[in-house]
C-alpha positions in Angstrom: -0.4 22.6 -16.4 3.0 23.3 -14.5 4.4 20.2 -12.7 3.5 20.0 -8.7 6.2 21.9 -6.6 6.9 19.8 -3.3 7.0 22.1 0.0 9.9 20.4 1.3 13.2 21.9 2.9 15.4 21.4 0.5 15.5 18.6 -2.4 18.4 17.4 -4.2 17.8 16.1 -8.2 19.6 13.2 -9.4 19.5 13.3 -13.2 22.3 10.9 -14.7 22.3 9.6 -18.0 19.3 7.5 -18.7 20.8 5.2 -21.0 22.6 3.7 -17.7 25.8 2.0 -17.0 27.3 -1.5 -17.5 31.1 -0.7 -16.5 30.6 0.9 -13.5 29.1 1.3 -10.1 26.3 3.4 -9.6 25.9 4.9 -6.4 22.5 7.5 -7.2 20.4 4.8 -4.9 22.7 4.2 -2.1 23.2 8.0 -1.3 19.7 9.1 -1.9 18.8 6.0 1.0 21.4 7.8 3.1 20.5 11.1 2.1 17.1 10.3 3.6 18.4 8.9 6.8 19.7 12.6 7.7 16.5 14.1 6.9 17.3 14.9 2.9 14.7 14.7 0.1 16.0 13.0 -2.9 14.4 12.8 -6.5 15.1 10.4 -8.9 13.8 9.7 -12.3 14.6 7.5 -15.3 13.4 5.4 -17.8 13.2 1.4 -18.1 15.6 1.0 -20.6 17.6 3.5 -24.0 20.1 3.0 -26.4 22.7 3.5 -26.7 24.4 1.8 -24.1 21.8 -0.6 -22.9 22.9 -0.9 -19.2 21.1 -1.0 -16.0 19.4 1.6 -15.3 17.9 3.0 -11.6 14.7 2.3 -12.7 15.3 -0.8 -12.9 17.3 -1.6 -9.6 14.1 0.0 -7.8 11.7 -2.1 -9.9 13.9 -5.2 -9.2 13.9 -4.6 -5.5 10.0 -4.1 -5.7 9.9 -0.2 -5.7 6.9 1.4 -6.9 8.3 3.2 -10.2 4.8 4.4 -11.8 4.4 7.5 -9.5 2.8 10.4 -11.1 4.4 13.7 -10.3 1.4 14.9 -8.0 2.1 11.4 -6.1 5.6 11.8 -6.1 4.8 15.3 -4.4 2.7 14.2 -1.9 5.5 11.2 -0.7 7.7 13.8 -0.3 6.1 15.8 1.6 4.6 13.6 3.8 7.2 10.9 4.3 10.2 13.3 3.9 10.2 15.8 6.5 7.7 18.4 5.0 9.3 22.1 5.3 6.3 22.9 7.4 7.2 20.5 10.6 11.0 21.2 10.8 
């Protein structure tokens, strides 16, 4: 079926390049935590590991850090909405 919509005010995607980085600083995780401090739903997504750089990847900085990074989309949903200021309470 279609994926789960979240009824949140507003969400901002992050979608970089999965195959992640090894030169450079990657910043998705620190503004998506102070995205959320203001009140801003964030959605990441990845995968553990792709060719053909190799590098680290989100994924695995959450994993590292003890981050549940198996959420299925309906459980994604429902953290959003309930721990990320639902569009219905604002």
């Amino acid at each position: 079926g279609p994926p789960p919509i979240a009824d949140v005010k507003s969400l901002t995607h992050y979608g970089e390049p999965y195959d992640g980085n090894t030169r450079f600083f990657r910043s998705t995780l620190f503004v998506a935590a102070v995205r959320s401090c203001y009140g801003e739903s964030c959605l990441l997504h990845g995968v553990d590991w792709m060719p053909p750089k190799g590098g680290i990847t989100e994924e695995q900085m959450l994993k590292f850090m003890g981050a549940n990074i198996s959420l299925s989309p309906y459980n994604a949903k429902k953290l959003l909405e309930v721990f990320l200021f639902p569009a219905n309470i604002l």
